[in-house]
C-alpha positions, 0 to 999 in steps of 0.5 A: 750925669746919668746917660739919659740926662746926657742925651736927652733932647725933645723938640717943644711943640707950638713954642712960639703960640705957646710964648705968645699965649702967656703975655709974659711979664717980665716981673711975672711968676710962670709955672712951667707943669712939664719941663721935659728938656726945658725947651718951653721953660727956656723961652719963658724964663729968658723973658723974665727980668725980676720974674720967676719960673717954676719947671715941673717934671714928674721925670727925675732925668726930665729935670736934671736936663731942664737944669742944665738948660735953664743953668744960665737962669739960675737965680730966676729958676726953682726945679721941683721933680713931682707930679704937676697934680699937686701944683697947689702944694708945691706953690705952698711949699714955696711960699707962692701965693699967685702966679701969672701963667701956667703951662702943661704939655701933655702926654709923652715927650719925644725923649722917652718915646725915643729912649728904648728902654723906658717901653713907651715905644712899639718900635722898639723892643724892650722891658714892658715899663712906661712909668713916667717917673721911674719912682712909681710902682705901677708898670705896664708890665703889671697892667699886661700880666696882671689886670683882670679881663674887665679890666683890660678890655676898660682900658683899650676901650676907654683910653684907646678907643681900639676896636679889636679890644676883645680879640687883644684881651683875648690873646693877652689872656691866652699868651699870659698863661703860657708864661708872663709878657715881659717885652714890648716886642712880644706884647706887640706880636700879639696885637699884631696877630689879631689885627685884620691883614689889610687895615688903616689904622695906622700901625696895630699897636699904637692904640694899645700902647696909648691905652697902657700909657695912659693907665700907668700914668693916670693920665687922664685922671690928673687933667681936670684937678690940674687945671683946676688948681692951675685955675685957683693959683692965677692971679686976675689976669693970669694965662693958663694954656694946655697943649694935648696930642690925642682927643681924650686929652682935648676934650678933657681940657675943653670940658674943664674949661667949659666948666670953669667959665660957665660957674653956675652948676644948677640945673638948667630948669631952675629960675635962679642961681642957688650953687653960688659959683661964679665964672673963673677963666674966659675961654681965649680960644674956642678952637684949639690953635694947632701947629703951623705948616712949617712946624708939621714939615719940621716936626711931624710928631706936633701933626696931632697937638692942640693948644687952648688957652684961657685967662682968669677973671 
């Protein structure tokens, strides 16, 4: 066992809400699209007589802990280390057919904000990576040293939302062509060295990093075809929730639910239905369910998690 895998821990955000969501049948199959330390998958499973959890991780040390917490489920349990983007082929490959529930924790788990060297983390100094999963190819080291000024300024702008964006492109373009940003430290520096003395955004790299994160991991880009094939693999009845942290997140999620339980795509102006596309899920929320009083004293990193909820129909 690999060090990670041996102190990988991550505490699972709104579990209970998440439990409760699912309306668990013990004879049921649940997909579990981000197993991270199997904390959410663990509850799930524990639920199941004749039933079967699927845990996904696209983070080899992500699974190898998810196993050895689930070991005691064994034989109600199937680990598949993939990106939950292709759920429709790994249920497939399973001979799955439908599924009762499915679950996605988005965004990046406390583990591998806390593991140094993965570079998630503006606290700590390390190699510019944040892959995910470290099979990848792309690094935020490419995206740093190698993305055009377009590029770049899409990117803080788009996934960030950061204000400064043109004066950060700028010093990463100057500071590139003295030598490569290898670190997250120096990358941090220069964010830093062009933010204003006195501001409220909190600390000056966190947008920057969200951004950065977010492109290595096509994170954004995965959630609609996500949800979707979540959609198609639920059975009538069946519960798909989705818990993010940041407001791109969400409001891809609430659009993609929208969508989906709207059916109809014809314009507004035409007097009848020609696309033929009938509803799929009811939306079960339409506010985001958020973390409770004592999860925010216990947990400060669930202050900015929103659940939704939608059943199939």
């Amino acid at each position: 066992m690999n060090k990670e895998v041996n102190t990988f821990s991550h505490v699972s955000v709104m579990l209970h809400e998440c439990i409760d969501a699912l309306r668990i049948d013990p004879k049921g199959i649940y997909v579990d699209c981000t197993a991270g330390g199997g904390g959410h998958s663990y509850e799930i499973v524990s639920r199941l007589t004749e039933g079967r959890l699927i845990a996904i991780d696209r983070d080899s040390a992500a699974i190898e802990a998810a196993g050895n917490r689930l070991s005691p489920f064994s034989d109600k349990v199937t680990l598949v280390h993939d990106n939950f983007l292709n759920l429709s082929d790994i249920l497939e490959g399973l001979g799955i057919n439908k599924v009762n529930g499915v679950l996605m924790d988005l965004g990046v788990s406390s583990h591998q904000i806390d593991t140094a060297d993965r570079g998630f983390s503006y606290m700590k100094d390390a190699p510019l990576d944040m892959r995910m999963n470290r099979e990848d190819s792309l690094t935020a080291y490419e995206v740093v040293n190698r993305y055009s000024e377009e590029e770049l300024r899409r990117i803080f702008f788009e996934y960030g939302e950061e204000k400064y964006t043109p004066k950060i492109v700028s010093a990463i373009l100057k500071r590139r062509e003295e030598s490569p940003i290898e670190t997250t430290g120096q990358l941090v520096d220069i964010v830093a060295s062009v933010y204003p003395r006195r501001h409220d955004e909190g600390h000056p790299a966190k947008r920057v990093f969200q951004a950065i994160r977010i492109e290595v991991n096509g994170e954004l880009d995965i959630i609609s075809p996500a949800i979707k094939a979540a959609t198609d693999a639920l059975d009538i009845g069946g519960i798909v929730a989705v818990i993010t942290f940041h407001s791109l997140e969400d409001r891809a999620v609430k659009n993609e639910f929208s969508a989906l339980a709207r059916g109809c795509t014809c314009p507004p102006d035409f007097p009848v239905c020609v696309c033929g596309n009938k509803p799929k899920l009811k939306v079960l929320n339409k506010k985001p369910i958020l973390p409770s009083a004592q999860e925010l004293e216990s947990n400060s990193r669930s202050g900015s998690a929103k659940l939704r909820t939608a059943i199939k129909i």
